[in-house]
N, C-alpha and C positions, 0 to 999 in steps of 0.2 A: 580451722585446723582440727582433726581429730585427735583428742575427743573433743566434742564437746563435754558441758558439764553432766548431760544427761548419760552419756556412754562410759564415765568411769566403771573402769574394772572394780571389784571388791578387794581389799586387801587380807591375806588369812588371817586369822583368830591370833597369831603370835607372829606378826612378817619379822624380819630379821635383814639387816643392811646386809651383811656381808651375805647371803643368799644373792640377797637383789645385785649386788656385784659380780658375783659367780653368771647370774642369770643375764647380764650386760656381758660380760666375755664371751657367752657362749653365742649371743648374740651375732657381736663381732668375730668371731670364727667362723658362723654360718655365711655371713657375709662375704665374708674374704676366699670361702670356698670352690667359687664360680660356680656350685649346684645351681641349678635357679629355683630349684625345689627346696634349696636347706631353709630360706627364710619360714615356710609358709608349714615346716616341720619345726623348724623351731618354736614358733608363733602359738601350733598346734597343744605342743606339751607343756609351753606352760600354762596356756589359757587351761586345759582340762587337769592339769598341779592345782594350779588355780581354786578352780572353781568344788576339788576335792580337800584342797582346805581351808576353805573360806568357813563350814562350817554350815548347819542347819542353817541359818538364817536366808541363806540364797533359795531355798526349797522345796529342792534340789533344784539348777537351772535343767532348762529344756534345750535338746540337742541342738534346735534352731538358733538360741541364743549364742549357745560358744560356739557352734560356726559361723554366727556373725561376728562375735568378736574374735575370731581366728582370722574369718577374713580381714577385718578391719587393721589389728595389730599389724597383718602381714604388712596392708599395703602401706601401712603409717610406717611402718620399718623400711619399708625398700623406699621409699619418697625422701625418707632423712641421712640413707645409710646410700644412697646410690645418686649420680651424678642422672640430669635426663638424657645426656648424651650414654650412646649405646654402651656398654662394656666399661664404664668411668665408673668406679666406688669410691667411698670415703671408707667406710670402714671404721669409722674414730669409736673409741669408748665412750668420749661425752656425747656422743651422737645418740649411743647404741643406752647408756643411761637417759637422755633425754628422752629416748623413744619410751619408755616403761616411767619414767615419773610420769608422763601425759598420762598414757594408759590410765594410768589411776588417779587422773585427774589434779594433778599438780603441776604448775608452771615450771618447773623444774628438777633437777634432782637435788639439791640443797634443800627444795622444802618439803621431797617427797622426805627425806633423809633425816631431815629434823621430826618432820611428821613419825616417821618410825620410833626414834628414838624417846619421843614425848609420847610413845601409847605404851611403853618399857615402863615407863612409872605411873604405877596405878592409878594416884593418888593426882597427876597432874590436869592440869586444866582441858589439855589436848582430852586424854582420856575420856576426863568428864563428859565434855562437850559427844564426845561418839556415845556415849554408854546413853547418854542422853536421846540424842537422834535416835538409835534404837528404841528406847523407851517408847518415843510417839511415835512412831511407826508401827509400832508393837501395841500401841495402845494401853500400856505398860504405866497406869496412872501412878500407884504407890513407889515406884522405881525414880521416874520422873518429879514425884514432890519428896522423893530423899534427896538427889541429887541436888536439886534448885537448892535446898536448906543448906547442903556443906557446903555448897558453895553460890554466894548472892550473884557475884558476878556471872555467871554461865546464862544468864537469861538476856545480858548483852553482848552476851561471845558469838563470834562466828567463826564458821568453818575452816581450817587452813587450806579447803581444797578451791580451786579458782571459782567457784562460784561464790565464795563468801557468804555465804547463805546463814543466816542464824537459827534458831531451833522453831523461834515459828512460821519459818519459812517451809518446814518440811513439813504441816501438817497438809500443804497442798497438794504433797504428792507430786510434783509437780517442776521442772527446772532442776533439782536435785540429783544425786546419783540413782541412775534407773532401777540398782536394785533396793532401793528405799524409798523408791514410788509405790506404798502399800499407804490405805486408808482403812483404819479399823473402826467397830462399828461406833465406837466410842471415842471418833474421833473430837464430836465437839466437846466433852467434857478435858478431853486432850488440849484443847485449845483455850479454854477457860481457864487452866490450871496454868497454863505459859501466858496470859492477858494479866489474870492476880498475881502474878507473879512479876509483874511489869517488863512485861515483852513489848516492843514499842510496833504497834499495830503498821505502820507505814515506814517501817523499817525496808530500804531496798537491796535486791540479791542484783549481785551482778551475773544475770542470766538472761537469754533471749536480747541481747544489746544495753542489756542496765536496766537500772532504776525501776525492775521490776518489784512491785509489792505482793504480799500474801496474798490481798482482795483478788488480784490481777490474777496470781496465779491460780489459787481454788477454780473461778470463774471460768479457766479455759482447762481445768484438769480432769479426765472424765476418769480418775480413780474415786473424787468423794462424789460424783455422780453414779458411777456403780453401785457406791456405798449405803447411796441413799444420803447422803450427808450432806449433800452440796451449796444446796439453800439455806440450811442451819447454819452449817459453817460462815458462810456470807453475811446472812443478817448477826450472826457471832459479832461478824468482823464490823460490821457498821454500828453496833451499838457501843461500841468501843471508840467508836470517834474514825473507820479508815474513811480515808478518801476515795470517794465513789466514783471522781473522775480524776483524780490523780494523773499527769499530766504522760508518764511514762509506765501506768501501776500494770498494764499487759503486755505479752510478750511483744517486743519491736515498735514500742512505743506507740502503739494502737490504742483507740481507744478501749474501753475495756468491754462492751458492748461487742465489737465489730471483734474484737481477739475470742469472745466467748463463741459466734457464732462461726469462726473461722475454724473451730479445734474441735468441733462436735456436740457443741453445749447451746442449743437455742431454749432452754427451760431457762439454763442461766442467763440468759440475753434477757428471758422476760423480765424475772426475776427483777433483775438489776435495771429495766426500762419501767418498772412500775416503780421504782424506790428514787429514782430521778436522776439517772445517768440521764448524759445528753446524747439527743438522737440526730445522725444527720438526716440524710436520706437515703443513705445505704444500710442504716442501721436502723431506721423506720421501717424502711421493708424487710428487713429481714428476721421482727417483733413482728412482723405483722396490723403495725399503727396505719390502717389504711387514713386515717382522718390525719394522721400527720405528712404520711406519703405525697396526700395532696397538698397540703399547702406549701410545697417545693415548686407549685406551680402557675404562673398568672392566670387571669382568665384567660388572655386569648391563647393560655396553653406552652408559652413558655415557659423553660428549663429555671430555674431559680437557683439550683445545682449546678455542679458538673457533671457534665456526659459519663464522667468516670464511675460518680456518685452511682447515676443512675443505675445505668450495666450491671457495677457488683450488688448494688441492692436487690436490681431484678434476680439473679441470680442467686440470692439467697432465698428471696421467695419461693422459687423455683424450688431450692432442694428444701425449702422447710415446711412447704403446702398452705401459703398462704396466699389461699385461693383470692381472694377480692384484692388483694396488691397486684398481684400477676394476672387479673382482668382491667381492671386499671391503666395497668401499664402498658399491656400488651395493646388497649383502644387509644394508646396514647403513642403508640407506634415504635417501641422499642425493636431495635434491629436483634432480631433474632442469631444471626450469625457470629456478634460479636463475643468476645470469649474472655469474661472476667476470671482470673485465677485463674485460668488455663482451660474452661471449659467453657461450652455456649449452655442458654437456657436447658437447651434440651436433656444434655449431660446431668447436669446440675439436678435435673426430674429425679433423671433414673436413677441416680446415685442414693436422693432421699428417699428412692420408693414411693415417687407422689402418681399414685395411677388416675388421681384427680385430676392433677396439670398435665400431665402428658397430653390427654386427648386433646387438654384445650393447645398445646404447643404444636401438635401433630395439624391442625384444626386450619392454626395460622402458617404453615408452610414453616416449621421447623426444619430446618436440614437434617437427614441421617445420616449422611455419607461426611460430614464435616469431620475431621479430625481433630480430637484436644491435645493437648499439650504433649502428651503422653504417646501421642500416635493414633490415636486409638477411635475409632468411629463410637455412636451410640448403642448400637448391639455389641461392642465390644469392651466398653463400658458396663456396659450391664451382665454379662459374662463376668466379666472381673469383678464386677461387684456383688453378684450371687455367690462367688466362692472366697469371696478376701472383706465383703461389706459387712455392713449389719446384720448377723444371721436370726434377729427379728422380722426381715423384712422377706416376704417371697417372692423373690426376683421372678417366677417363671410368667403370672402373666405378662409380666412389663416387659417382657422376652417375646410374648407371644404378639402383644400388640405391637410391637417393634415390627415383627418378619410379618404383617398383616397389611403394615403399611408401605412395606416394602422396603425396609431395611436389607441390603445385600450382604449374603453370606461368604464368607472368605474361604479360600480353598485350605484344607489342611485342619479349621476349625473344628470338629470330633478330635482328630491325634492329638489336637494342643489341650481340650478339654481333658481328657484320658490321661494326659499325662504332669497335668497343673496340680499342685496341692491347695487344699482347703476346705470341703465342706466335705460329707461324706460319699461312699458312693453310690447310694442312693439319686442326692440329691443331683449329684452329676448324670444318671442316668437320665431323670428327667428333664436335663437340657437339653442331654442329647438328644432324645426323642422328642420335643421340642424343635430340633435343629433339622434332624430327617424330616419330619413333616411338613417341612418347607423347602426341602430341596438339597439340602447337604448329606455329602457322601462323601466327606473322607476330612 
């Protein structure tokens, strides 16, 4: 159901119930007006009300942002406010209130409403608990050890909004309200100060299906990887006693290994694979343990795994370059065609930017023309991921050796370049001419 906990809206510097009931009427008027345009106007002005007084701390959101949450509102408004049968509405108030406590991330309007009402007095726990959360987010260390002082309990308070989150929950960045996924640089002395403070290290957020922990979340968050923090933060977290395999501590009950390498964090994967998470064999290769890769397998070369193992592990190899697993594997006969997470080997290359594995996947009869999940071939892939990927990585040879091996170009491909956002246009020039050079003309 949207939101989740990561899509909550901000609420302003001063919200006010009787607003937010105005703002639920008007709601229901837009509904009840047969426009099919008034929802997605309604949706519009408050989300940009909104975000003009939420205050510096959003700062400023970017246009992309509120027309995703415009969008979002809209369709979570007409899904609650409208019957699926054609021209049927509901219309209700408590509809039209429930659509806006979610928004901001509360299970209802009773506890958006109490929520309001407990940030009216300064001095109340509710309060605390946000002036707090800003603190470590803000990296805001003397703010955060006044606050813990007046009040002892706030270091095992948690959040009223549905993720339940406690305060050193947010030093992850991670599972929280999105616009309080900020790591500053001073996040581990941040974290130090809520540990002395007896923050309970394996405390769990009900986020990503529960029973997520801190460790869990840092681990697959690539805000304190930005930050530079993320391995600090981590070993923070274990010398404090977290549990390193904690049975639920990553998102979706993963282990915490296979959730780091799943969200962008193979540093964090190592990190956590030298300090003695357990490895199966999807998370062996995808650490790059080739000595442990192989003991998954007898001598005469049976599976010791499952087939499943196998696949998503090659597949990590693939996008993390770890070249002697993915020779290994590949002499061991892995089916190139099958598509863990939604993409084959070969995907998986070009998305990491491994122009080392490519050749060897090209080599063994990779398919190009395969479709992942998404639709999308491997030059298509690689297109999208030159303008929306890692803009560390230089997509255009992995482009070039694509249309060399005879990667087929799709009609229409220039006009959808030209008119896709994402990197500069420069760097789009260079696809194009990339694209011409082998044959594309429109």
């Amino acid at each position: 159901m949207f939101p989740n906990p990561q899509d909550a809206l901000p609420l302003p510097v001063h919200p006010n119930v009787e607003q937010y009931r105005k703002q639920a009427k008007d709601l229901v008027k837009a509904c009840k007006s047969g426009d099919p345009e008034a929802m997605g106007a309604w949706a519009g002005q408050w989300i940009r009300t909104l975000a003009r007084l939420h205050g510096p701390a959003l700062v400023p959101p970017s246009r992309a942002r509120i027309e995703r949450w415009v969008d979002q509102v809209k369709e979570f408004a007409q899904s609650k406010l409208c019957y699926p049968q054609a021209g049927s509405t509901k219309c209700t108030l408590a509809d039209a209130q429930f659509v806006i406590a979610r928004a901001h991330g509360f299970q209802s309007w009773p506890k958006l409403r109490t929520h309001i009402e407990a940030l009216a007095r300064v001095n109340s726990p509710v309060a605390q608990f946000e002036s707090a959360a800003e603190a470590i987010v803000t990296g805001d260390v003397p703010a955060l050890e006044r606050l813990l002082r007046e009040n002892s309990k706030l270091i095992r308070a948690r959040s009223t909004r549905e993720h339940r989150a406690n305060l050193l929950h947010y030093i992850s960045a991670n599972g929280v309200e999105s616009y309080r996924q900020k790591t500053p640089k001073n996040a581990v002395q941040v974290a130090e100060t809520l540990l002395q403070a007896g923050a309970l290290v394996d405390a769990e957020a009900d986020v990503y299906g529960g029973g997520t922990t801190t460790l869990g979340l840092v681990a697959t968050s690539v805000h304190p990887l930005r930050a530079g923090v993320q391995n600090a933060l981590m070993q923070l977290l274990l010398d404090h006693g977290a549990a390193i395999d904690h049975p639920q501590g990553a998102d979706n009950a993963q282990s915490i290994v296979r959730g780091a390498l799943g969200n962008g964090c193979p540093q964090a994967a190592e990190f956590l694979s030298h300090r003695g998470a357990l490895l199966g064999l999807e998370e062996a290769a995808g650490v790059g343990r080739l000595d442990l890769v192989q003991t998954f397998f007898q001598q005469d070369g049976r599976l010791k795994a499952t087939q499943a193992q196998l696949e998503a592990g090659f597949g990590w190899a693939c996008e993390y370059g770890r070249v002697s697993v993915v020779e290994f594997l590949l002499d061991k006969g892995v089916d190139l065609r099958v598509q863990p997470y939604g993409q084959t080997a070969l995907h998986w290359a070009v998305i990491g930017g491994q122009s080392d594995i490519i050749p060897m996947l090209l080599a063994r009869g990779a398919p190009l023309e395969e479709k992942n999940v998404h639709g999308g071939t491997v030059l298509g892939q690689a297109l999208w991921s030159a303008l929306h990927g890692d803009s560390r990585i230089d997509y255009e040879p992995i482009l070039e050796s694509l249309l060399h091996a005879g990667a087929q170009i799709k009609p229409g491909v220039l006009a959808w370049l030209a008119q896709e956002k994402g990197r500069s246009a420069s760097v789009k020039r260079r696809l194009a001419d990339a694209l011409r050079r082998h044959g594309a003309t429109s």
